[in-house]
C-alpha positions as CSV (number, residue, x, y, z in Angstrom):
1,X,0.0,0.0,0.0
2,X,2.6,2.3,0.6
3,X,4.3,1.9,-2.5
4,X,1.9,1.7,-4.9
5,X,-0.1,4.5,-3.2
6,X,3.1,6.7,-3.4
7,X,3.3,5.6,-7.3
8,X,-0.1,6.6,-7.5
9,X,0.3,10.1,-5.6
10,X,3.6,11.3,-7.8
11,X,1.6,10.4,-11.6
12,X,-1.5,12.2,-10.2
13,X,0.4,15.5,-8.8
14,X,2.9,15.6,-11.1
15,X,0.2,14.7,-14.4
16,X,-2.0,17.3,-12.7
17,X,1.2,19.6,-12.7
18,X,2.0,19.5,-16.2
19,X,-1.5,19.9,-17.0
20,X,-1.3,23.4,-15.4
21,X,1.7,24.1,-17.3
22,X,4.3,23.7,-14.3
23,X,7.6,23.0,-15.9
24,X,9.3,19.3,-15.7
25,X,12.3,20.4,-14.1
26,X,10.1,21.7,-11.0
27,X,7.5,18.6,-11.1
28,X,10.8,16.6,-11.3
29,X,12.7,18.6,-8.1
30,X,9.8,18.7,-5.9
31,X,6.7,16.2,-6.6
32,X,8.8,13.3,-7.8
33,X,11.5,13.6,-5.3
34,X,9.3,14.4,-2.6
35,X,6.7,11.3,-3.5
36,X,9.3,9.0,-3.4
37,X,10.1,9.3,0.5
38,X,6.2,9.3,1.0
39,X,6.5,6.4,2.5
40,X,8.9,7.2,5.0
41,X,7.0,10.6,5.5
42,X,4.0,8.7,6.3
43,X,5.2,6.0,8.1
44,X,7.1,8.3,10.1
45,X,4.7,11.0,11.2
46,X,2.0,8.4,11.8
47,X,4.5,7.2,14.1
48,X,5.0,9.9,15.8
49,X,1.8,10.7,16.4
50,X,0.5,7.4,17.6
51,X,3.3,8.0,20.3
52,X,5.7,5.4,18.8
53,X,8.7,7.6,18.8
54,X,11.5,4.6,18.3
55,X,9.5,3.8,14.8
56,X,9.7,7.4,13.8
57,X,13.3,8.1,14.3
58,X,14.5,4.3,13.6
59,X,12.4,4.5,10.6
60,X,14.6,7.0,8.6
61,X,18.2,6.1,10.3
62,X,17.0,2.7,9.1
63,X,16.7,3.9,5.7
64,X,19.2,5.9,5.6
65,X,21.9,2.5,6.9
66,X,19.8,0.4,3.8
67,X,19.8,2.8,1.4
68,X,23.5,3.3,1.1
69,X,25.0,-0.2,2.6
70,X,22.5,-2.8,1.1
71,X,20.9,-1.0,-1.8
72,X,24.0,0.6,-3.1
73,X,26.0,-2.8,-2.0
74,X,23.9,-4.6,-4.0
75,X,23.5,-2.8,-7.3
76,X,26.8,-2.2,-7.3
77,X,27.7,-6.0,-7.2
78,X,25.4,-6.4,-10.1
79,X,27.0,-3.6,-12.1
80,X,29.9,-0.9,-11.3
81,X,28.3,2.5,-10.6
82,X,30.0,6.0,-12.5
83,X,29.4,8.6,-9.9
84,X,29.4,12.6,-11.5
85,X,31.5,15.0,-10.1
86,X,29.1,16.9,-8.6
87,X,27.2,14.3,-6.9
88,X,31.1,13.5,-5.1
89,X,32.0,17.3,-4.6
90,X,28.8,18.7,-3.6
91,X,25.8,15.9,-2.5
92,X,27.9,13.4,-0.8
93,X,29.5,15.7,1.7
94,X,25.8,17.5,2.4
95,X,24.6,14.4,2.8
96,X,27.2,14.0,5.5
97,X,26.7,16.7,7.0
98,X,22.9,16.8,7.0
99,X,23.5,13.6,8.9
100,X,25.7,15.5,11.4
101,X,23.1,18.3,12.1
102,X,20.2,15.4,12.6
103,X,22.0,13.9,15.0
104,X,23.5,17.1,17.0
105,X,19.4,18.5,16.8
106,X,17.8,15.2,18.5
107,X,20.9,14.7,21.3
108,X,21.1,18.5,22.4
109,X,17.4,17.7,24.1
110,X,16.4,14.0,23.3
111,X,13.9,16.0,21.1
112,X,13.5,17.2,17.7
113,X,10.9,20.3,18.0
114,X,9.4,22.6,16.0
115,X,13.0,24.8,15.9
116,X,15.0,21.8,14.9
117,X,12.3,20.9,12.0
118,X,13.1,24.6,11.2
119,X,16.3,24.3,10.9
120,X,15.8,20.9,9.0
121,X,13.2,22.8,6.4
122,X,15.6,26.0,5.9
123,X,18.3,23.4,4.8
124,X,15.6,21.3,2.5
125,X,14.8,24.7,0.7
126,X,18.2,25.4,0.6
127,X,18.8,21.8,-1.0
128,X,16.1,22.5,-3.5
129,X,17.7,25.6,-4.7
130,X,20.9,23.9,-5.1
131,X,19.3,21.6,-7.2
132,X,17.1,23.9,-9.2
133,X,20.4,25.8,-10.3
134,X,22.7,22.5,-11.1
135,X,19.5,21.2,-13.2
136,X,19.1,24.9,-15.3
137,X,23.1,24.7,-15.5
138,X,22.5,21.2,-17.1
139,X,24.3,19.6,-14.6
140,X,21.4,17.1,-13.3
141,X,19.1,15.8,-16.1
142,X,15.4,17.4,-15.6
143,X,12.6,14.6,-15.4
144,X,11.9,12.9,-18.1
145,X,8.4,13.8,-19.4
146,X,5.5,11.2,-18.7
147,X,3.6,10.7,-21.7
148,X,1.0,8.4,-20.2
149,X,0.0,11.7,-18.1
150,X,-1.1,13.9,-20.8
151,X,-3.2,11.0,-21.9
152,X,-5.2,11.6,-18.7
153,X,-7.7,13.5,-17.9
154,X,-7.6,16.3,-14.6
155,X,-10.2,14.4,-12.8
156,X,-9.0,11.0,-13.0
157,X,-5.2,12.8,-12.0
158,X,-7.1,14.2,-9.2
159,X,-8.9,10.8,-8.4
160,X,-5.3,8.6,-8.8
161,X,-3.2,11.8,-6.1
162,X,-6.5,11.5,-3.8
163,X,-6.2,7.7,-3.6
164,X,-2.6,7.8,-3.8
165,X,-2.6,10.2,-0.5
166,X,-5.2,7.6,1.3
167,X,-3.8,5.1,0.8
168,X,-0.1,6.1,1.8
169,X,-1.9,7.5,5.1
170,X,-3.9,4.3,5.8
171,X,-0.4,1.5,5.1
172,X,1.3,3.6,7.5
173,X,-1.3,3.2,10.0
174,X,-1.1,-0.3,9.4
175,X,2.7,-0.6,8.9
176,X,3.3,1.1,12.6
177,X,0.1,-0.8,14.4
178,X,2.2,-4.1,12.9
179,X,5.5,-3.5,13.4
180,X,4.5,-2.3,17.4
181,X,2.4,-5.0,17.8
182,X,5.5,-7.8,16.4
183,X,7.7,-5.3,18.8
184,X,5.5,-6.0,22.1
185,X,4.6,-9.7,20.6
186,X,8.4,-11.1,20.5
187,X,9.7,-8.6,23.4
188,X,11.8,-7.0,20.7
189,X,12.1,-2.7,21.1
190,X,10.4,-0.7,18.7
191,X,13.8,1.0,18.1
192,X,15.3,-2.7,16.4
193,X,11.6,-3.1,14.5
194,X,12.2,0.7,13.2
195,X,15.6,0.1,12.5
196,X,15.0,-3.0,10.4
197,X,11.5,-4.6,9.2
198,X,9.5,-1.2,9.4
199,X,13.5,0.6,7.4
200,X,13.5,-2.0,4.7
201,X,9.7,-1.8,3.9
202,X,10.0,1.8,3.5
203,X,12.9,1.5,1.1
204,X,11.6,-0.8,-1.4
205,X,10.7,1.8,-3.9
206,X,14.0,3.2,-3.7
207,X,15.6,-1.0,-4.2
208,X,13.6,-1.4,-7.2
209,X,14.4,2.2,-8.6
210,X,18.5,1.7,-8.0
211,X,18.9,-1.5,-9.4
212,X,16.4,-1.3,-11.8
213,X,18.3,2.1,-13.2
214,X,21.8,0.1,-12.9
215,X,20.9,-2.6,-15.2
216,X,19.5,0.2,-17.7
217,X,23.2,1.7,-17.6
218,X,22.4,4.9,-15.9
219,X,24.5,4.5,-13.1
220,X,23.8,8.4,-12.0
221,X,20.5,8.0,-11.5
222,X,21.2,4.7,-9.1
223,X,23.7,6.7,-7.1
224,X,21.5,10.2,-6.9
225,X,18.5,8.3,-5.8
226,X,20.0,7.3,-3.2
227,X,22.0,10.5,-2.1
228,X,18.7,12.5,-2.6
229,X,16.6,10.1,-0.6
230,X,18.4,10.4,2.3
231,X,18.9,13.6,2.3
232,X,14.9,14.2,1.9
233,X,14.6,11.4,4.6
234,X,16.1,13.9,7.0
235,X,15.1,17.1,5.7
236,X,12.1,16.5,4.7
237,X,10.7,13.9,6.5
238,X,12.2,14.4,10.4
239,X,11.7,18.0,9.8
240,X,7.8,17.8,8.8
241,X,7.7,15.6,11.3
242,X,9.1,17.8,13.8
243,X,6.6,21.0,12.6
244,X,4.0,18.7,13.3
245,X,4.2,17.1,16.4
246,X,8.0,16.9,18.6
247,X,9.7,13.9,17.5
248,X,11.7,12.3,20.3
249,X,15.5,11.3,19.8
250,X,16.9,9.1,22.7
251,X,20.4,8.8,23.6
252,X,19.9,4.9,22.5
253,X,20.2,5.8,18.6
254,X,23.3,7.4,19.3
255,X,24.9,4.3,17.6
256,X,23.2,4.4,14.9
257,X,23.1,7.6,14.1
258,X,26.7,7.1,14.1
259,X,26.2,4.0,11.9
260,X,24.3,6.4,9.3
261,X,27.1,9.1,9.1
262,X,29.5,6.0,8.8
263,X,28.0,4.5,6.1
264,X,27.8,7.9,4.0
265,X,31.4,8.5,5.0
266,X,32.5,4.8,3.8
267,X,30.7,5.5,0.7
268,X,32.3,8.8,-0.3
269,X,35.6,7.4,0.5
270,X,35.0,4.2,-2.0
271,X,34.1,6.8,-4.7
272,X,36.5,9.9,-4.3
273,X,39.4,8.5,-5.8
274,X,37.6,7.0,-9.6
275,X,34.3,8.4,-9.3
276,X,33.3,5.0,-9.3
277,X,31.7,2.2,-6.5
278,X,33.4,-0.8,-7.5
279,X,32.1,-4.4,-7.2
280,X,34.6,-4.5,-3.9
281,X,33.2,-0.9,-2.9
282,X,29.7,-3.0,-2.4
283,X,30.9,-5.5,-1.2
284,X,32.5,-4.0,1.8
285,X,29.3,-2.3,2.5
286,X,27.3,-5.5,2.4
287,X,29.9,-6.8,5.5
288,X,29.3,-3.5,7.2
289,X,25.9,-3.8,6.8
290,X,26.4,-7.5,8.5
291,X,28.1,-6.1,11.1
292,X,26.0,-3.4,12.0
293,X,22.9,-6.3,11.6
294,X,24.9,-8.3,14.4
295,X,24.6,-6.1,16.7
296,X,21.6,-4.9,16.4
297,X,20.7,-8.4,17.1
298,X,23.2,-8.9,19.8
């Protein structure tokens, strides 16, 4: 449900956008981008919310640990990923450092409030612009127009973004009811469930779009799907959160939040010598990711 509802929700809004004569490039930098960590978004905030702070925060460090160690680990094993050289001068080391400032945020008060999702927002727009400017500069390839959404008409764009967004809201509900009701079923902490079952769920779209990109031979898109992801996974995501309702950050997911910044750090280093993650790259981030599963478990 959450996948295909967020499918659903980015070719309604961004059919509906193009309808309205809002350019690609925008649709692609805000709509698309943002619809693909709908998931998290939702999954997150319900979270939140429903008082399961663990699932909220676990949730997108989760992500964030899959996303690079076990997505990129695995498409890169299937194919060797060219990385541009802005993605390794300027996204990587935000993306570290956006990592950095989420973790400094929730461990100066064990809570992200509406001044930290400030900060987190003021960083996203920021983010945007950078993004707007490298596209016009032709440095970032715009979104590729979607023909099938011309063929449509407003009101059934309308009806596929209104079931997309219900849907979306209702798997979350059900995604956070299940994974705290395995947490409290099996004695196991909502943090570990956030961190792994509830993590990997959330990042399927972003599995399917990597590897699906990699065997196409664009290796750029593979790599800035993830970078951007996890830099709207923060950003966007903890920071809505935040402006809605405080998100709580407890001194356990210190670890991992160390784990996260580790993981970007490992994968800038495998790529700033050749611009490239290497079949061995991937592989030592599948036995980090090992590692970091051990003890978890431990």
């Amino acid at each position: 449900m959450l996948i295909k509802g967020a499918d659903w929700l980015v070719e309604g809004a961004s059919g509906i956008a193009k309808r309205l004569g809002i350019p690609a490039l925008v649709v692609g930098l805000t709509i698309v981008a943002m619809g693909t960590s709908a998931p998290e978004a939702a999954v997150s905030i319900t979270s939140a919310l429903k008082g399961s702070v663990d699932i909220a925060v676990g949730n997108v460090l989760g992500s964030n640990i899959l996303n690079v160690l076990i997505i990129l680990g695995v498409t890169s094993c299937i194919t060797p990923l060219l990385i541009k050289e802005t993605t390794v001068k300027y996204e990587l080391p935000f993306m570290i450092a956006v990592s950095i400032i989420f973790s400094i945020i929730g461990l100066q008060n064990e809570v992200i409030g509406i001044k930290g999702g400030l900060i987190l927002w003021a960083l996203f727009i920021a983010y945007l612009s950078y993004l707007f400017i490298m596209t016009k500069k032709g440095f970032i390839e715009a979104e590729e127009e979607d023909q099938i959404a011309h063929l449509r008409t407003i009101p059934i764009l309308l009806f596929l973004t209104v079931i997309g967004i219900a849907i979306v809201v209702l798997g979350s509900n059900f995604a956070v009811d299940g994974a705290s009701g395995i947490a409290k079923y099996f004695g196991v902490s909502e943090r570990i469930i956030g961190l792994t079952i509830v993590a990997l769920g959330t990042s399927l779209p972003e599995l399917v779009t990597s590897v699906t990109a990699a065997k196409r031979g664009k290796s750029d898109i593979a790599i800035g799907n993830i970078v951007g992801s996890n830099i709207f996974n923060i950003l966007f995501v903890i920071g809505t959160s935040a402006l809605i309702t405080p998100v709580a950050y407890q001194s356990k997911f210190i670890i991992d939040s160390i784990v996260a910044i580790g993981a970007c750090v490992l994968l800038y280093l495998c790529v700033f010598k050749d611009h490239e993650l290497s079949r061995w790259g991937g592989i030592t981030m599948l036995i980090a990711y090992a590692i970091y599963f051990v003890y978890l478990m431990l």
